[in-house]
mmJSON file of the N, C-alpha and C atoms, coordinates in Angstrom:
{"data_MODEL":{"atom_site":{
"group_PDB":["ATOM","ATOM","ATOM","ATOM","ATOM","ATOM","ATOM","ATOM","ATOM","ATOM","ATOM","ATOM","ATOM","ATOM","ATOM","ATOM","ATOM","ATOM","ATOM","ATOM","ATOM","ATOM","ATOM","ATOM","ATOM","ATOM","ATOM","ATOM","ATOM","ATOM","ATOM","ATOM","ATOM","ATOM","ATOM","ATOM","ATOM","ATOM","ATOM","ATOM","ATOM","ATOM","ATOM","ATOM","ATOM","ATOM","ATOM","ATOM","ATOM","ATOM","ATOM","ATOM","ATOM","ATOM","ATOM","ATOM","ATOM","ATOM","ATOM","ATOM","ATOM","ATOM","ATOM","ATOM","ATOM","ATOM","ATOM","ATOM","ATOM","ATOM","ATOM","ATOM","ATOM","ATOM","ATOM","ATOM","ATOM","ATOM","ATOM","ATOM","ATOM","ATOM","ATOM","ATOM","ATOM","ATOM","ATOM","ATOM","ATOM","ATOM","ATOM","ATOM","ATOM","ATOM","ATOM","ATOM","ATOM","ATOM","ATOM","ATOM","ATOM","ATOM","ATOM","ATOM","ATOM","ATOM","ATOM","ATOM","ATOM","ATOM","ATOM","ATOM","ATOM","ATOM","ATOM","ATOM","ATOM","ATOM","ATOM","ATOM","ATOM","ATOM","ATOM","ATOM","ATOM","ATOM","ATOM","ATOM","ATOM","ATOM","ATOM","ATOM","ATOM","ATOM","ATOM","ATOM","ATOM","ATOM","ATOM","ATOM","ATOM","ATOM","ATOM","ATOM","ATOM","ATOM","ATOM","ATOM","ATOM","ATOM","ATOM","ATOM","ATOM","ATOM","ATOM","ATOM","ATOM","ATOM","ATOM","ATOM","ATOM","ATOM","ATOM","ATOM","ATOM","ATOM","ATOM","ATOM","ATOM","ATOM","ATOM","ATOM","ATOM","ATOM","ATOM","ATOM","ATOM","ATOM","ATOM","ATOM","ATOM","ATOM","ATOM","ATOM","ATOM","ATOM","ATOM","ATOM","ATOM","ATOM","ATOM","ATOM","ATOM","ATOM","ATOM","ATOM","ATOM","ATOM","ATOM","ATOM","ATOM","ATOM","ATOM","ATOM","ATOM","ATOM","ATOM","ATOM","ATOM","ATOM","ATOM","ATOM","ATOM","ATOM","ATOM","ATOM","ATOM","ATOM","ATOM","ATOM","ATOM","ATOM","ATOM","ATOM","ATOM","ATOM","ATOM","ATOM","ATOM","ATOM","ATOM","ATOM","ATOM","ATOM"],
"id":[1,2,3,4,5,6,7,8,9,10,11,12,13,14,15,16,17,18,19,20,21,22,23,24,25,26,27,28,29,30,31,32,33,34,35,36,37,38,39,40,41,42,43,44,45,46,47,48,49,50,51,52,53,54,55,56,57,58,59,60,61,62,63,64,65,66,67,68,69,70,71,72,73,74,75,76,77,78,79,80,81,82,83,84,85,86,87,88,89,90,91,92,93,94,95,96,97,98,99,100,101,102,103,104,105,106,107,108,109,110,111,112,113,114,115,116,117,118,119,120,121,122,123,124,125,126,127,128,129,130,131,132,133,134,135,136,137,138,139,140,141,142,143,144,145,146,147,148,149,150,151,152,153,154,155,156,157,158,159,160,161,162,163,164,165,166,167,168,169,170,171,172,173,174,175,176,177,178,179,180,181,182,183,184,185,186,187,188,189,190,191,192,193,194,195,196,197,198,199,200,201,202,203,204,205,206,207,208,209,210,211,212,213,214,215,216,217,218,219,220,221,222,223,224,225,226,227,228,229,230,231,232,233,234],
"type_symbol":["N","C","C","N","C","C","N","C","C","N","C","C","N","C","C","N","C","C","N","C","C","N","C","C","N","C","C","N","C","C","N","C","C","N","C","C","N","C","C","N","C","C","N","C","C","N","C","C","N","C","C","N","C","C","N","C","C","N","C","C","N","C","C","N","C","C","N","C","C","N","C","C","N","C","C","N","C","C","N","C","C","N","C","C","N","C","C","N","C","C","N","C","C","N","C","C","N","C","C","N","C","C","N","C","C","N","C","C","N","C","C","N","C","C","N","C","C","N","C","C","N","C","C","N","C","C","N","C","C","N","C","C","N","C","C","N","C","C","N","C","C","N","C","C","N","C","C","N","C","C","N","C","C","N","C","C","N","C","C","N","C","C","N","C","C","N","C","C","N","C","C","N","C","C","N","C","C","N","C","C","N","C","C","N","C","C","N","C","C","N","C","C","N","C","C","N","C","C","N","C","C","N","C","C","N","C","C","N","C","C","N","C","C","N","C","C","N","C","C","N","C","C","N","C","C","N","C","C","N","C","C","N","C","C"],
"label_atom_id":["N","CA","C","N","CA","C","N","CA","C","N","CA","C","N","CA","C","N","CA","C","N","CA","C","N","CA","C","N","CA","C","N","CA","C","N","CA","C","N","CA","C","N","CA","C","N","CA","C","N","CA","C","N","CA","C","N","CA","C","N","CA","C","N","CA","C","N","CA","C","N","CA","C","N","CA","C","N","CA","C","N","CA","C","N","CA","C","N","CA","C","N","CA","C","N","CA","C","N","CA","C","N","CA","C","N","CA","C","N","CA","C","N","CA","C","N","CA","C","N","CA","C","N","CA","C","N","CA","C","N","CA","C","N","CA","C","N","CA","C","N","CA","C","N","CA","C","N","CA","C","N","CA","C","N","CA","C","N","CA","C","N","CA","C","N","CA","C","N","CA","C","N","CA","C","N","CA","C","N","CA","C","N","CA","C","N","CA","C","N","CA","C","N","CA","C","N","CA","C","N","CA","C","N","CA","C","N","CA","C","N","CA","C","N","CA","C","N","CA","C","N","CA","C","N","CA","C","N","CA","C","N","CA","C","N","CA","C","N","CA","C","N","CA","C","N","CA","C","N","CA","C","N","CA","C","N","CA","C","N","CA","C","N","CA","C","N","CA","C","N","CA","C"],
"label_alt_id":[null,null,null,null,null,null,null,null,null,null,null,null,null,null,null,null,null,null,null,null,null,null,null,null,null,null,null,null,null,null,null,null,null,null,null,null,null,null,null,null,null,null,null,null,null,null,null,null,null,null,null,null,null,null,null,null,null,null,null,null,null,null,null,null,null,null,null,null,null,null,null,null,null,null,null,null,null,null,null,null,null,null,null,null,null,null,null,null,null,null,null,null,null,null,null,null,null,null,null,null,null,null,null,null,null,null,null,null,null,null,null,null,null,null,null,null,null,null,null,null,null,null,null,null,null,null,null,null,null,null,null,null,null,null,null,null,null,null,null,null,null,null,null,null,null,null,null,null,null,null,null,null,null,null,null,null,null,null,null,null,null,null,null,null,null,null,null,null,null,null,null,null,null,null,null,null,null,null,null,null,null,null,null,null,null,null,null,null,null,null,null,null,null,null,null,null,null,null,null,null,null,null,null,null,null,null,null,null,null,null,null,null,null,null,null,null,null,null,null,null,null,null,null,null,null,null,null,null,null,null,null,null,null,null],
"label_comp_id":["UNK","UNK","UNK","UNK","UNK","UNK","UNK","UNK","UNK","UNK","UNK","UNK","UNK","UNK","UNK","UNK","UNK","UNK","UNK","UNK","UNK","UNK","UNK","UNK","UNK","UNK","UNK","UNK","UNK","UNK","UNK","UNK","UNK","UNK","UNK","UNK","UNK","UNK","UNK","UNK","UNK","UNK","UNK","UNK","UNK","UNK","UNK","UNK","UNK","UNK","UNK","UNK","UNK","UNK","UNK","UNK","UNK","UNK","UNK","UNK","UNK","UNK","UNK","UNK","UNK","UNK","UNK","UNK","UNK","UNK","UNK","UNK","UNK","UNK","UNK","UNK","UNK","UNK","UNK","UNK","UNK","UNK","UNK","UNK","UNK","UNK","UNK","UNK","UNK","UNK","UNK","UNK","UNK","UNK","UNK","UNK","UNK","UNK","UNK","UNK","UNK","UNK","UNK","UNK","UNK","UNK","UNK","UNK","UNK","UNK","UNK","UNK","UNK","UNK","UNK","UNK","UNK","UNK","UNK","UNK","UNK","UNK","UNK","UNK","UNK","UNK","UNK","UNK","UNK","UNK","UNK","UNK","UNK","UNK","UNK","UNK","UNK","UNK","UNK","UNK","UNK","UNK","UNK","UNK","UNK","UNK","UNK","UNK","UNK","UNK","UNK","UNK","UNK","UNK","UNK","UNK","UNK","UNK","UNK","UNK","UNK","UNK","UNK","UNK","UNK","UNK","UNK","UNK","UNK","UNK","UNK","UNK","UNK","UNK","UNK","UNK","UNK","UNK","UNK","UNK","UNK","UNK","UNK","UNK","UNK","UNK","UNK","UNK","UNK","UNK","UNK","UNK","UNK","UNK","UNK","UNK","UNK","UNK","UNK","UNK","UNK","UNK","UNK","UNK","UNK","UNK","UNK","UNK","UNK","UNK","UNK","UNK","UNK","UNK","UNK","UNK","UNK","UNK","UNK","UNK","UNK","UNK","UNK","UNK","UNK","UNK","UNK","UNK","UNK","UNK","UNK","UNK","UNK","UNK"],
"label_asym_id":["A","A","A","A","A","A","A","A","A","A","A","A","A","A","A","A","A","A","A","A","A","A","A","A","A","A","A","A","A","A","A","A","A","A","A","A","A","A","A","A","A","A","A","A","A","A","A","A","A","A","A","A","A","A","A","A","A","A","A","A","A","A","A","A","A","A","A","A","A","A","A","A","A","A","A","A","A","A","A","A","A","A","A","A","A","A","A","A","A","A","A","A","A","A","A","A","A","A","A","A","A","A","A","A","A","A","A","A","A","A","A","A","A","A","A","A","A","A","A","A","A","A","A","A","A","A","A","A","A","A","A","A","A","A","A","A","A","A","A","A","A","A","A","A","A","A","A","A","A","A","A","A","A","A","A","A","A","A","A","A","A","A","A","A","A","A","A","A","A","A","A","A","A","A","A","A","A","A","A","A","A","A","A","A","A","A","A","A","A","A","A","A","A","A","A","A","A","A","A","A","A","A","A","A","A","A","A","A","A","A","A","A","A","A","A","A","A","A","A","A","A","A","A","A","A","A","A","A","A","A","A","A","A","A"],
"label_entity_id":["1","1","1","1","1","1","1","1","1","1","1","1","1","1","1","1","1","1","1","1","1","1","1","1","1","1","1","1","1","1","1","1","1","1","1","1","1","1","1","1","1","1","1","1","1","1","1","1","1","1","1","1","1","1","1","1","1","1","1","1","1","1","1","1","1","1","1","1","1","1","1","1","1","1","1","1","1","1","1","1","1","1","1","1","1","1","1","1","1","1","1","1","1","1","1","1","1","1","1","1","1","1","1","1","1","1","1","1","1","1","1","1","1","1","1","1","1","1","1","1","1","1","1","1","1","1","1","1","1","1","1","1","1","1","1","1","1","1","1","1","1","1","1","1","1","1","1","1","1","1","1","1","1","1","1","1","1","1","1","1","1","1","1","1","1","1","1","1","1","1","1","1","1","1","1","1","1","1","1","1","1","1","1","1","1","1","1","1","1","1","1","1","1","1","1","1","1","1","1","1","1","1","1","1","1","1","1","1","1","1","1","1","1","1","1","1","1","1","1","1","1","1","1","1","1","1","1","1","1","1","1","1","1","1"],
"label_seq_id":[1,1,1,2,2,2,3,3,3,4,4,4,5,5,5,6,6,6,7,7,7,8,8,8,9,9,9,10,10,10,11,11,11,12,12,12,13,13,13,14,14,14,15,15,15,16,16,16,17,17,17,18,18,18,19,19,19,20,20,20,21,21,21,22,22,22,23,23,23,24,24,24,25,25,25,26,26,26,27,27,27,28,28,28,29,29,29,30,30,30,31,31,31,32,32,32,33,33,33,34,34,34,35,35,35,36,36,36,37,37,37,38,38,38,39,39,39,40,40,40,41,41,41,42,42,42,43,43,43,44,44,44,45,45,45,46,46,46,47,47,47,48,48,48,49,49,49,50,50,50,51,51,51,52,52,52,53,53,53,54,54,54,55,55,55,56,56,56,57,57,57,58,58,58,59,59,59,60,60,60,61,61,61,62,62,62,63,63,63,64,64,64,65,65,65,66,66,66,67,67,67,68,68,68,69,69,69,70,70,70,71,71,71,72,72,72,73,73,73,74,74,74,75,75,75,76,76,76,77,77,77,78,78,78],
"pdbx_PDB_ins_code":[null,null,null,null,null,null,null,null,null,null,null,null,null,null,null,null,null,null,null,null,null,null,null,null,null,null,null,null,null,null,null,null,null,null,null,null,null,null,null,null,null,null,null,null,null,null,null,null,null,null,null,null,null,null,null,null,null,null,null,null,null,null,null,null,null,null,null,null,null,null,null,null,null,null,null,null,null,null,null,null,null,null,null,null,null,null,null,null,null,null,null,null,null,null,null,null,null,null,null,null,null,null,null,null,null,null,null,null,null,null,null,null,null,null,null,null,null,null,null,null,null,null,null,null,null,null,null,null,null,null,null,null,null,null,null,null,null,null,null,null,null,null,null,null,null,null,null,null,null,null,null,null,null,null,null,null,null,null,null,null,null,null,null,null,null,null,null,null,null,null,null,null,null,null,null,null,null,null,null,null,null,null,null,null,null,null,null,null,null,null,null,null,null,null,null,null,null,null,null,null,null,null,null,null,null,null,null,null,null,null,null,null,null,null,null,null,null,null,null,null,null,null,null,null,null,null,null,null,null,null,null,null,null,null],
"Cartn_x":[83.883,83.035,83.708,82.892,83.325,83.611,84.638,84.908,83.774,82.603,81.228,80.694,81.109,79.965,80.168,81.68,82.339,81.841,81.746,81.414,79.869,78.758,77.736,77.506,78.394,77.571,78.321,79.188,79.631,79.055,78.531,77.665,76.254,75.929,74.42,74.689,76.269,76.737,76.088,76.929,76.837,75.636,74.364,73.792,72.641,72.735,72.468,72.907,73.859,74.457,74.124,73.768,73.193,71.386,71.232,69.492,69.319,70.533,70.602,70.719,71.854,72.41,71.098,70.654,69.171,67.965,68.064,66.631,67.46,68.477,69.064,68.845,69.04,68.83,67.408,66.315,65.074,64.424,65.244,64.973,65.534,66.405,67.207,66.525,65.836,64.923,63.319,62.87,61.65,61.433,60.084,59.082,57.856,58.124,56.668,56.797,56.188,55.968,56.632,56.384,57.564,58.716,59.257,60.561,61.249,60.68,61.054,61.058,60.29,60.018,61.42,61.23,62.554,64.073,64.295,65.238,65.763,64.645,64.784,65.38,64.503,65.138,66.765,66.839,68.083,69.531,69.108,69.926,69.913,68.535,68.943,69.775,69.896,70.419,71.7,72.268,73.649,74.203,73.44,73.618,74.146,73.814,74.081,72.82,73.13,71.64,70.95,70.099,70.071,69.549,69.128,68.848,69.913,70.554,72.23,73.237,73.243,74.599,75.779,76.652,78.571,78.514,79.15,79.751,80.263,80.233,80.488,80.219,81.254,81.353,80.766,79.486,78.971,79.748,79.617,81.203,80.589,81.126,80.522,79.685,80.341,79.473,79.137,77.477,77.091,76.344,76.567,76.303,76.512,76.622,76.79,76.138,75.511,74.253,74.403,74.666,74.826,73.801,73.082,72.465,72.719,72.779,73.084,71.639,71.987,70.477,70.591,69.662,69.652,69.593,70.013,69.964,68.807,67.744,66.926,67.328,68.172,68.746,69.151,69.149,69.479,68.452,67.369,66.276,65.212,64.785,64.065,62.417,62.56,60.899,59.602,58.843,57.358,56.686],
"Cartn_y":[-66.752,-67.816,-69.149,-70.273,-71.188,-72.251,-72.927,-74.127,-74.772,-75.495,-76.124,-74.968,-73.763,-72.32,-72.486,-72.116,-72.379,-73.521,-74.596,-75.886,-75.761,-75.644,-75.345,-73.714,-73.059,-72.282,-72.833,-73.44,-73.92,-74.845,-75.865,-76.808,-75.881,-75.25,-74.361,-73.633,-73.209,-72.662,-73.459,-74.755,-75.253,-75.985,-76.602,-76.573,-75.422,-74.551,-73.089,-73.427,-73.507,-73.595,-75.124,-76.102,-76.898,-77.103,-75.756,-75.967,-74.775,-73.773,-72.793,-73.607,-74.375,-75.482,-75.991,-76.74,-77.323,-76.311,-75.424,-74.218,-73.95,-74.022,-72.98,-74.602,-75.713,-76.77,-77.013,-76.738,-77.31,-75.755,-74.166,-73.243,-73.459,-73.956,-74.572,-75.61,-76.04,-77.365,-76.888,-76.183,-75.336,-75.177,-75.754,-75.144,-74.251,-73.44,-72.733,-71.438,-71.225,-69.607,-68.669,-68.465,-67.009,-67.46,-68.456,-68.719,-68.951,-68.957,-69.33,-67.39,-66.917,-65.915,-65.334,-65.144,-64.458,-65.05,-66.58,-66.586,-66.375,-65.613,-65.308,-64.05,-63.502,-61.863,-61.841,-62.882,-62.526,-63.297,-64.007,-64.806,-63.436,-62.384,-61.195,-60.08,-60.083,-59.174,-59.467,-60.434,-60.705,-61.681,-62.53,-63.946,-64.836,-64.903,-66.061,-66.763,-67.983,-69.221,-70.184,-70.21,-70.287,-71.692,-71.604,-73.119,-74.144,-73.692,-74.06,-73.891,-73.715,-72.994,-73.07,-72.951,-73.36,-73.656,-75.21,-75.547,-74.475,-74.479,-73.12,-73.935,-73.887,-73.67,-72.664,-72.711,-71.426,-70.678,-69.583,-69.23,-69.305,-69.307,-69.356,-68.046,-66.995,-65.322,-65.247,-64.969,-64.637,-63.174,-62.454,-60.772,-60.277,-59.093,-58.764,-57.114,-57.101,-55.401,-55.143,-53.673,-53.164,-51.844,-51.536,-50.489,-49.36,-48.191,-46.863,-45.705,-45.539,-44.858,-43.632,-43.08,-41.669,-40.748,-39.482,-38.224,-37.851,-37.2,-36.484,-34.928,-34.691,-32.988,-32.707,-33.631,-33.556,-33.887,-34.653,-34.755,-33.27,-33.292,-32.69,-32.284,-31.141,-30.727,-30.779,-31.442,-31.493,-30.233],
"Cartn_z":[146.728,146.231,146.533,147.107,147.791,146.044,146.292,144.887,145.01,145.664,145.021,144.45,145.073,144.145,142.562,142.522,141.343,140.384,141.014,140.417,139.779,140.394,140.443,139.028,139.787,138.684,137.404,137.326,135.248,135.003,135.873,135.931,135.29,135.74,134.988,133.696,134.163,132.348,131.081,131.45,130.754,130.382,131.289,131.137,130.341,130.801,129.758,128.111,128.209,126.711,126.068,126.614,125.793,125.77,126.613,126.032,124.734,124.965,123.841,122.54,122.694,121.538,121.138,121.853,121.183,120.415,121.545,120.883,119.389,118.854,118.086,116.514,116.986,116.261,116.062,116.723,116.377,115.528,115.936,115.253,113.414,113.344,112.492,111.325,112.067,111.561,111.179,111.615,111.781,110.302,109.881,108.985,109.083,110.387,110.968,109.383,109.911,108.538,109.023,110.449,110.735,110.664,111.216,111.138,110.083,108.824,107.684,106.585,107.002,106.884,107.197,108.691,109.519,108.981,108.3,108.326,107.052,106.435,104.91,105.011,106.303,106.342,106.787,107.239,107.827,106.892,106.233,104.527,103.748,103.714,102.908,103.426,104.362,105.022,105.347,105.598,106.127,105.014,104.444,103.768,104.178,105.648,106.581,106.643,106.312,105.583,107.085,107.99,108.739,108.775,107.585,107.148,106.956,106.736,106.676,107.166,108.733,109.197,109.461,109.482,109.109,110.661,110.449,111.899,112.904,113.539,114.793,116.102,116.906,118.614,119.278,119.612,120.722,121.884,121.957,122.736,124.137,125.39,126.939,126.674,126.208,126.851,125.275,125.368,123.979,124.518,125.462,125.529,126.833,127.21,128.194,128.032,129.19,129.072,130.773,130.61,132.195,131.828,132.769,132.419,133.201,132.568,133.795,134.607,135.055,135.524,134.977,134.37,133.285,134.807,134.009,134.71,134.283,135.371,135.271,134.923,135.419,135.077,133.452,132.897,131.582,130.566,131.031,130.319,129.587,128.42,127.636,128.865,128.367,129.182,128.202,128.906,127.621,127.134],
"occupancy":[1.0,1.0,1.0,1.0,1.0,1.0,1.0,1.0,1.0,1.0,1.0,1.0,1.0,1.0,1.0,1.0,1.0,1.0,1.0,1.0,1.0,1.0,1.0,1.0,1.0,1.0,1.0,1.0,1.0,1.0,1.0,1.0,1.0,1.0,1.0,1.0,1.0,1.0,1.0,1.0,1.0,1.0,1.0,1.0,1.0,1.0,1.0,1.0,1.0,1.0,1.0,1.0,1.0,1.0,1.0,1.0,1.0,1.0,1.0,1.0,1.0,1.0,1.0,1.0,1.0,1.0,1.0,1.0,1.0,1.0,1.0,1.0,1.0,1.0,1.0,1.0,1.0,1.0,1.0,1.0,1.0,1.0,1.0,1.0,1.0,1.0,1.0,1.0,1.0,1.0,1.0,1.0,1.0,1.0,1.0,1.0,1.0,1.0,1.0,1.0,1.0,1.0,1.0,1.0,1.0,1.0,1.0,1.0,1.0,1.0,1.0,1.0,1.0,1.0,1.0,1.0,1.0,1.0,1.0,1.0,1.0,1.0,1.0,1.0,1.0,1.0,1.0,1.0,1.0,1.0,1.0,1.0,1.0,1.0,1.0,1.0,1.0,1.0,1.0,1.0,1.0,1.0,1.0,1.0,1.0,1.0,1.0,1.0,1.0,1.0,1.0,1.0,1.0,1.0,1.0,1.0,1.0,1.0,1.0,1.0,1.0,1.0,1.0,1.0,1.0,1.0,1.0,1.0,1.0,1.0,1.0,1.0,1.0,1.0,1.0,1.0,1.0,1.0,1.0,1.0,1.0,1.0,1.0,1.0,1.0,1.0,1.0,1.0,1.0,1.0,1.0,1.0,1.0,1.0,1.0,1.0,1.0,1.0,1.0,1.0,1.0,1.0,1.0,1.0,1.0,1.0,1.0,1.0,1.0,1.0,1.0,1.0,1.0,1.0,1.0,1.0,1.0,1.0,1.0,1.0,1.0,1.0,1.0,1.0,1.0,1.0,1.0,1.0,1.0,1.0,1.0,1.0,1.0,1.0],
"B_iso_or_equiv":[0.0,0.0,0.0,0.0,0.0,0.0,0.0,0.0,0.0,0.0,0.0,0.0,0.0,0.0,0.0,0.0,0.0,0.0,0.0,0.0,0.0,0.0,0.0,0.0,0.0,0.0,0.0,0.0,0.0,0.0,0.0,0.0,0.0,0.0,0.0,0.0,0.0,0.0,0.0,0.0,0.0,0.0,0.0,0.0,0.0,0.0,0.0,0.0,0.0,0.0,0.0,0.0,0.0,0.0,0.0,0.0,0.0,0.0,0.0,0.0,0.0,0.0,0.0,0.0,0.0,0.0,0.0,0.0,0.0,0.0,0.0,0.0,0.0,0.0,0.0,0.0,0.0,0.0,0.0,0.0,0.0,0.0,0.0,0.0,0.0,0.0,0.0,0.0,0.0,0.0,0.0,0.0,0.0,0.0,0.0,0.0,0.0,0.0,0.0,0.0,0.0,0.0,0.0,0.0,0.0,0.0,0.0,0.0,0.0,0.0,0.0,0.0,0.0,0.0,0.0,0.0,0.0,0.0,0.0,0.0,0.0,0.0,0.0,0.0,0.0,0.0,0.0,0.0,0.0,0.0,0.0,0.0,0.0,0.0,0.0,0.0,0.0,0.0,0.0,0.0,0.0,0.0,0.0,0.0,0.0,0.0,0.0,0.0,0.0,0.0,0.0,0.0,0.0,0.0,0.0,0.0,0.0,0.0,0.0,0.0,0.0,0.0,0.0,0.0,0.0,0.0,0.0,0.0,0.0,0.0,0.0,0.0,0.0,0.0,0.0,0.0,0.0,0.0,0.0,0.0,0.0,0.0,0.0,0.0,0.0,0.0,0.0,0.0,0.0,0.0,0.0,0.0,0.0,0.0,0.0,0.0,0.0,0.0,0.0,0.0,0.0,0.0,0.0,0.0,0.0,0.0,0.0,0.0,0.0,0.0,0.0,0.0,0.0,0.0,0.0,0.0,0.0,0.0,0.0,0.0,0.0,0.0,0.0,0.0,0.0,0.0,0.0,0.0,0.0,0.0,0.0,0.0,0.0,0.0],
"pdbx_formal_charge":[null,null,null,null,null,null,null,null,null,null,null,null,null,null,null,null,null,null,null,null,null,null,null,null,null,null,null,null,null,null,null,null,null,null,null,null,null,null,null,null,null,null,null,null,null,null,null,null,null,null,null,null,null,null,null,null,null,null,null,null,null,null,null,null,null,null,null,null,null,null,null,null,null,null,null,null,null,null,null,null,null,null,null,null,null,null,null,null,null,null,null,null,null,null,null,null,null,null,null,null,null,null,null,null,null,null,null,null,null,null,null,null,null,null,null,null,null,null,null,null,null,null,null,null,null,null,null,null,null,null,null,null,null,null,null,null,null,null,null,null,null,null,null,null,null,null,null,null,null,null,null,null,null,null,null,null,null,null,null,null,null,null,null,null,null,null,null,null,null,null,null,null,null,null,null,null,null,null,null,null,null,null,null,null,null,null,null,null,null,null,null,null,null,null,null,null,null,null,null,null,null,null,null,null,null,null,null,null,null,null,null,null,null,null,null,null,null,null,null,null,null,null,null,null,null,null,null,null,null,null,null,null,null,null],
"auth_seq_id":[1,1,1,2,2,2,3,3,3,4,4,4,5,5,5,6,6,6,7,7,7,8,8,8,9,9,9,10,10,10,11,11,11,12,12,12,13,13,13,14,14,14,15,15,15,16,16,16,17,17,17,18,18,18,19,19,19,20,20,20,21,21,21,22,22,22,23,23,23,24,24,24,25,25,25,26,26,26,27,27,27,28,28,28,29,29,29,30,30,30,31,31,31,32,32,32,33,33,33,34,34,34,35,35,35,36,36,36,37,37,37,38,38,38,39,39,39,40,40,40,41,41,41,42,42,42,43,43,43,44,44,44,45,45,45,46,46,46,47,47,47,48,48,48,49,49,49,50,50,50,51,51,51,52,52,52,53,53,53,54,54,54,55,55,55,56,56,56,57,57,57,58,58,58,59,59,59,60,60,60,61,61,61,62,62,62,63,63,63,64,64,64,65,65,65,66,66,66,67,67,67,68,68,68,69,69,69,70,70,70,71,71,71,72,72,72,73,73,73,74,74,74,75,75,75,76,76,76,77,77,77,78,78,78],
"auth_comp_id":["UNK","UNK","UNK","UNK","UNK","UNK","UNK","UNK","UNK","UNK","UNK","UNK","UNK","UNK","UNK","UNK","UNK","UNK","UNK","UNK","UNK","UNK","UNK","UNK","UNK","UNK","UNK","UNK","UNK","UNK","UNK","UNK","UNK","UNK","UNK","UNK","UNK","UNK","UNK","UNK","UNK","UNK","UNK","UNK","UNK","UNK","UNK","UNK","UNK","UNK","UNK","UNK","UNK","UNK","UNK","UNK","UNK","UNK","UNK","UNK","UNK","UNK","UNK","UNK","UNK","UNK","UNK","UNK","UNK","UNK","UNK","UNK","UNK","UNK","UNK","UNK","UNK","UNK","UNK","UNK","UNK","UNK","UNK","UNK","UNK","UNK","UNK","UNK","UNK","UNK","UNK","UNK","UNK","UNK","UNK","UNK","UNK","UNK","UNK","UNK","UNK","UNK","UNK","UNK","UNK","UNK","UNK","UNK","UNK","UNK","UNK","UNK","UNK","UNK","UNK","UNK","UNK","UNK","UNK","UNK","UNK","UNK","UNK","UNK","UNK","UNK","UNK","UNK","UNK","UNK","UNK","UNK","UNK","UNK","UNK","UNK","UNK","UNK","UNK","UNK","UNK","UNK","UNK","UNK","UNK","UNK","UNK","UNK","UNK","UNK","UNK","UNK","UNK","UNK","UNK","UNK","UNK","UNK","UNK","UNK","UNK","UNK","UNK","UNK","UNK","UNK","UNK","UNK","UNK","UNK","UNK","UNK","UNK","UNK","UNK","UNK","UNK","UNK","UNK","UNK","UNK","UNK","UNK","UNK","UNK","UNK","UNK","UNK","UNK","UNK","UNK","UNK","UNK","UNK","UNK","UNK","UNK","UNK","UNK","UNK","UNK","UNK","UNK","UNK","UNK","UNK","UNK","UNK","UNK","UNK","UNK","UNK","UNK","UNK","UNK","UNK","UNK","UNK","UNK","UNK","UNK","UNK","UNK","UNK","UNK","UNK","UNK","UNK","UNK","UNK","UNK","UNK","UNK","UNK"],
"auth_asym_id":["A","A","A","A","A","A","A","A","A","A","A","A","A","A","A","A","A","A","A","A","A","A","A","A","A","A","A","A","A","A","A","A","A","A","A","A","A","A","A","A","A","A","A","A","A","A","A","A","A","A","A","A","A","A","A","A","A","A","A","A","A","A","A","A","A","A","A","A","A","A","A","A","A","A","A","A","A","A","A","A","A","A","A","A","A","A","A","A","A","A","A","A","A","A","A","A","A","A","A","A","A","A","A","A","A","A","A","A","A","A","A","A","A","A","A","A","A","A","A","A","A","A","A","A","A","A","A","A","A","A","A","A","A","A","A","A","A","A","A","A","A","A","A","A","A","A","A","A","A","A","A","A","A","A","A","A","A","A","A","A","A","A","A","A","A","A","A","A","A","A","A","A","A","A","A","A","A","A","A","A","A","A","A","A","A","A","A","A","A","A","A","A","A","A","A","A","A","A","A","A","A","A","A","A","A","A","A","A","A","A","A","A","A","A","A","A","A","A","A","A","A","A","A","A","A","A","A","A","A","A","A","A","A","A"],
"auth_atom_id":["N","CA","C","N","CA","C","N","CA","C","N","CA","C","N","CA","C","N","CA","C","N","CA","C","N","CA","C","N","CA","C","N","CA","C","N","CA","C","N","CA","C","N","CA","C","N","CA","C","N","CA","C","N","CA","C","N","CA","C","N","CA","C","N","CA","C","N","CA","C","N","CA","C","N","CA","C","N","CA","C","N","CA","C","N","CA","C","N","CA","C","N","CA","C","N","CA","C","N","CA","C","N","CA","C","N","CA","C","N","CA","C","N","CA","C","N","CA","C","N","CA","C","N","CA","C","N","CA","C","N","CA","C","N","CA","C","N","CA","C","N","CA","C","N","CA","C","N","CA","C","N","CA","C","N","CA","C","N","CA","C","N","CA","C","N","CA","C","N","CA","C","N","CA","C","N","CA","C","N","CA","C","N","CA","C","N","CA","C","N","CA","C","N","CA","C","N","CA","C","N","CA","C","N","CA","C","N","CA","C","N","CA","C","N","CA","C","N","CA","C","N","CA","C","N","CA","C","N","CA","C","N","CA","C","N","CA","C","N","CA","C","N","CA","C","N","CA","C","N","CA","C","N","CA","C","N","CA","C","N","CA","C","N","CA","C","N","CA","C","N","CA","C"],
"pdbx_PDB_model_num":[1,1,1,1,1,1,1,1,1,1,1,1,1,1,1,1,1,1,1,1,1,1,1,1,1,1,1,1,1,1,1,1,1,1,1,1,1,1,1,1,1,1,1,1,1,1,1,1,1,1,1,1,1,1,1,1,1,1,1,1,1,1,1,1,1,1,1,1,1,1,1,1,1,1,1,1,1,1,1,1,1,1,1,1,1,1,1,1,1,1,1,1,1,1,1,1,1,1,1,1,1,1,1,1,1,1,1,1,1,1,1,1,1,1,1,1,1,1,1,1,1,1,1,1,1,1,1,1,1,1,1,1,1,1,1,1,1,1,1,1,1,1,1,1,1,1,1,1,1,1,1,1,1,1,1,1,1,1,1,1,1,1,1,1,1,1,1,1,1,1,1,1,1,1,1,1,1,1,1,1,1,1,1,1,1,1,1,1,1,1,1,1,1,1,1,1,1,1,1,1,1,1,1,1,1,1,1,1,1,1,1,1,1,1,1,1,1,1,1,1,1,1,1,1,1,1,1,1,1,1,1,1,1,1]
}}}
């Protein structure tokens, strides 16, 4: 990977991570009904207040998913 590659893609990182930053502030701010709903479910469930959330730094990698291709030889018969 050439150093503008390099450059370019943390340049989009980061760009990535401050439109996340925003979606996660106007979700934050939100009086819709589901979202208020949902963030009730999730204050009961964890008691993390979403309405309220503790200063936090978003980390660069928030998941990582590889998928494997199933075996057919091992699958269940109908």
């Amino acid at each position: 990977m050439a150093c503008s590659d390099r450059r370019w893609q943390r340049c989009r990182d980061l760009h990535r991570k401050r439109e996340l930053e925003q979606a996660f502030s106007q979700f934050v701010q939100s009086q819709h009904e589901f979202d208020l709903w949902f963030k009730q479910r999730v204050l009961d469930i964890s008691g993390l207040d979403l309405n309220n959330p503790p200063e936090m730094e978003l980390p660069d990698l928030l998941s990582v998913y590889q998928a494997s291709q199933a075996s057919l030889s091992g699958s269940p018969r109908l």
